[in-house]
C-alpha positions as CSV (number, residue, x, y, z in Angstrom):
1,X,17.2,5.9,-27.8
2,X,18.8,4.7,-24.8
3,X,16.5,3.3,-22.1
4,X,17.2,5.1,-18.7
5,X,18.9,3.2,-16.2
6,X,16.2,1.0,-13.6
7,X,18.2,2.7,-10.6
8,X,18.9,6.0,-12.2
9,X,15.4,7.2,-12.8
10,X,14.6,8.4,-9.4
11,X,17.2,11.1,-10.0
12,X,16.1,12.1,-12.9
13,X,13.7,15.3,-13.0
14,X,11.5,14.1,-16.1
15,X,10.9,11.1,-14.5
16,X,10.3,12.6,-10.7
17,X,7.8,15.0,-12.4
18,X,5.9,11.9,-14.5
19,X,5.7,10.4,-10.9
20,X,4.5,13.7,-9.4
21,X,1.6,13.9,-12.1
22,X,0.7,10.1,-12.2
23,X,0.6,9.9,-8.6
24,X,-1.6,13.5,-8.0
25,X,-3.9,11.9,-11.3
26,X,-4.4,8.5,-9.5
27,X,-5.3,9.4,-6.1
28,X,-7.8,12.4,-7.6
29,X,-9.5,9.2,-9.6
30,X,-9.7,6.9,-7.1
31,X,-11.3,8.8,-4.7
32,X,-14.7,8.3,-6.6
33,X,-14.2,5.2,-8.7
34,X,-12.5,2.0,-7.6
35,X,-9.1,2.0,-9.3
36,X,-9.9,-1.5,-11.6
37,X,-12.3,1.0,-13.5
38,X,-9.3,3.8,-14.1
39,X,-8.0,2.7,-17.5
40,X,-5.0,3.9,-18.9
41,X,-5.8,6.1,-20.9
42,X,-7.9,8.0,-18.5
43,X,-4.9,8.4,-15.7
44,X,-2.7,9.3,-18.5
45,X,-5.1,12.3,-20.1
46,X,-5.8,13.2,-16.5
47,X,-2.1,13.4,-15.8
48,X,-0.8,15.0,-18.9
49,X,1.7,12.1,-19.8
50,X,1.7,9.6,-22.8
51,X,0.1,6.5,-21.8
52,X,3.4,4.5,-22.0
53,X,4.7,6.7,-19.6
54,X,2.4,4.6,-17.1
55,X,4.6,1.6,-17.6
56,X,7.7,3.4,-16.1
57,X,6.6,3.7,-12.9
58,X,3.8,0.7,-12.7
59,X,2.4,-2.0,-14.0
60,X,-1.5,-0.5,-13.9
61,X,-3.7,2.1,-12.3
62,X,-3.4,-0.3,-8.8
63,X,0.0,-0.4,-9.2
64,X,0.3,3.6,-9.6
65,X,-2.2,4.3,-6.5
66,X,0.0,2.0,-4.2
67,X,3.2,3.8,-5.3
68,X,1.5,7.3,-4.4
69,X,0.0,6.4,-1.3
70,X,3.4,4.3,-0.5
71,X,5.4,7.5,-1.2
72,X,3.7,9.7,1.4
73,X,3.9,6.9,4.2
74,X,7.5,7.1,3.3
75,X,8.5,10.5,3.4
76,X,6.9,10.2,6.9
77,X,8.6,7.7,8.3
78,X,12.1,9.5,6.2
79,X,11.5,12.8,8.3
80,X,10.7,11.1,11.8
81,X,11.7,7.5,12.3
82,X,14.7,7.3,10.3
83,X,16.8,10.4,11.5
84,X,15.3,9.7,15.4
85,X,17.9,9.3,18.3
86,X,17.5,7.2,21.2
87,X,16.4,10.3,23.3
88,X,13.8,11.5,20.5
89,X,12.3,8.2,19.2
90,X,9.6,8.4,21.8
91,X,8.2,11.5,20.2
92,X,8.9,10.6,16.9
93,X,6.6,7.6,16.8
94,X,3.7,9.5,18.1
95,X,4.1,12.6,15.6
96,X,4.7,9.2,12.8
97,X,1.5,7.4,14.1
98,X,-0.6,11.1,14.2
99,X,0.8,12.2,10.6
100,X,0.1,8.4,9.5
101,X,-3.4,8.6,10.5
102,X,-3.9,12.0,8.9
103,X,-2.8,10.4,5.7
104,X,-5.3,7.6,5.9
105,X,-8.2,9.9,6.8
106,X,-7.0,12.1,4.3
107,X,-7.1,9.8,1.0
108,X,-10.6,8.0,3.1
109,X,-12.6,7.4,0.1
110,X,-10.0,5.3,-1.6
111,X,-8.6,3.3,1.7
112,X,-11.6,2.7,3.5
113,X,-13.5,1.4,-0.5
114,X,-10.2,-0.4,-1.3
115,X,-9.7,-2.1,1.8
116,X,-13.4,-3.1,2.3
117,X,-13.5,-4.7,-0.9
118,X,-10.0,-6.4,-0.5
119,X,-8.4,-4.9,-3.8
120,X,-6.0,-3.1,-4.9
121,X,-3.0,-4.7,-2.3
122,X,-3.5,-1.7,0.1
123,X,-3.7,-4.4,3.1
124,X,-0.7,-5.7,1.9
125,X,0.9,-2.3,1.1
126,X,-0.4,-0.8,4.5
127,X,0.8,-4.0,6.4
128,X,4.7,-3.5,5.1
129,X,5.0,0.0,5.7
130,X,3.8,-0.6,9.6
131,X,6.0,-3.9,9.8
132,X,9.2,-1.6,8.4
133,X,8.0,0.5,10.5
134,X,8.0,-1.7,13.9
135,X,11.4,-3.2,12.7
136,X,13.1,0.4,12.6
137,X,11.9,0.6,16.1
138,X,13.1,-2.2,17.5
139,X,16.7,-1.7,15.6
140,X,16.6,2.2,17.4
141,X,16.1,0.1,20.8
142,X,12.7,2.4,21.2
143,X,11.0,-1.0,21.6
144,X,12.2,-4.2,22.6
145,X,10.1,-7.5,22.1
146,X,9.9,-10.1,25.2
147,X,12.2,-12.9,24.9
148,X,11.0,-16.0,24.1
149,X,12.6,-18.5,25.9
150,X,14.6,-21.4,23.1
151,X,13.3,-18.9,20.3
152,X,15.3,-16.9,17.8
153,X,15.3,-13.3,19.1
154,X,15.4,-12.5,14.7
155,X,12.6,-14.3,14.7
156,X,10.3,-13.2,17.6
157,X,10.9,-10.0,16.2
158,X,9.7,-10.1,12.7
159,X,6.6,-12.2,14.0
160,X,5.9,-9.1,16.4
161,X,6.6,-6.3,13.5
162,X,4.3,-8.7,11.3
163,X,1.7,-8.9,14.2
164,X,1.6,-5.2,15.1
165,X,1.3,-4.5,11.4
166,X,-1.5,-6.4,11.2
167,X,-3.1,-5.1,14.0
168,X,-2.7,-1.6,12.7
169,X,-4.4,-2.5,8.6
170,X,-7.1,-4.0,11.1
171,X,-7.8,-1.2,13.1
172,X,-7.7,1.7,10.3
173,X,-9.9,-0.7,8.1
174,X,-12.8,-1.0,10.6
175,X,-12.4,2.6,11.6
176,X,-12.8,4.1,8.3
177,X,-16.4,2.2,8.2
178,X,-17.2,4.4,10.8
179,X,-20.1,7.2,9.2
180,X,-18.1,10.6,7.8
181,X,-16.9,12.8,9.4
182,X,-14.3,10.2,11.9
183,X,-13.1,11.1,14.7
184,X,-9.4,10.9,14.0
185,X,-8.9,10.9,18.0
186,X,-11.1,7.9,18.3
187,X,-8.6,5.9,15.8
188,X,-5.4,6.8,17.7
189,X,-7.1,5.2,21.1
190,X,-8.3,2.1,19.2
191,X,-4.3,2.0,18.2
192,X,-3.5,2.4,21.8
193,X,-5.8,-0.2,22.5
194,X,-4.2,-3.2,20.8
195,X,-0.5,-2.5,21.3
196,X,1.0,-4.7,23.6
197,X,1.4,-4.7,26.7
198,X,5.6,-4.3,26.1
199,X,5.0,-1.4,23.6
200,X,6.1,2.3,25.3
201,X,2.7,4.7,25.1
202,X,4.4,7.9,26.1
203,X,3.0,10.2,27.8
């Protein structure tokens, strides 16, 4: 049997539903148990695939639950940073931030146990999709670091994307310690709070 092609397997429907399933059987488990307890064998019954099916799209259950939590952050930032115009990038960074926070409070249980207990590399995972993010911006010209006088402008701009990104992993991560049910508002001022001062609010 021929092994699929690495690059080809995204367009391939077998695999996209595997994905589908995995992902939907991995975020349903970790939102009571913390995903080092979520063998194998479990997300593979619970998603109707063959346990070696796991090792096509990660490495373990951690692996798995980043990749499904990575993919929605994604296709948000696919439908309203990416195809944003200088005139509309405004907007589409607030509607990315408010969907972004929606995701967060919506999959709660598994950010707010994963990132208190420092597992699972959402920090990390969180962190990268905010920096991307940032850097997006600052190619659209929504946002424009200060320059820093005998420092590489490449530079001072991936040391604000990585700042800003850490900011943001910071502030979701002591918001969700906050008692159930959040105030989603209360996360988007707290957001506000620690831009800097060269970031455009908006109206």
């Amino acid at each position: 049997m021929t092994a699929v092609e690495p690059d080809a397997r995204p367009a391939d429907p077998r695999w996209q539903r595997s994905r589908a399933r995995l992902h939907a059987a991995v975020l349903e488990l970790a939102a009571d148990r913390p995903v080092e307890r979520i063998t194998g064998s479990a997300l593979a019954a619970a998603a109707g695939v063959h346990r070696s099916t796991i090792y096509e799209h990660g490495c373990d259950a951690s692996d798995i639950l980043r990749g499904a939590l990575r993919a929605e952050l994604d296709e948000i930032r696919r439908r309203l940073i990416e195809p944003a115009t200088a005139e509309t990038i405004l907007s589409a960074t607030a509607a990315s931030a408010d969907e972004v926070f929606a995701h967060v409070d919506r999959h709660g249980a598994v950010y707010a146990r994963e990132l208190d207990r420092g597992t699972a590399g959402l920090s990390a995972m969180l962190a990268e999709h905010f920096a991307h993010s940032v850097r997006l911006l600052i190619e659209h010209g929504a946002v424009t670091p200060p320059e820093v006088p005998e420092d590489d402008p490449q530079a001072v701009a991936e040391t604000a994307a990585a700042t800003i990104a850490a900011a943001a992993v910071a502030v979701i991560a002591v918001w969700l310690r906050s008692p159930e049910p959040r105030d989603r508002r209360q996360l988007a001022r707290r957001w506000r709070l620690v831009l800097p001062p060269w970031w455009p609010i908006g109206d």
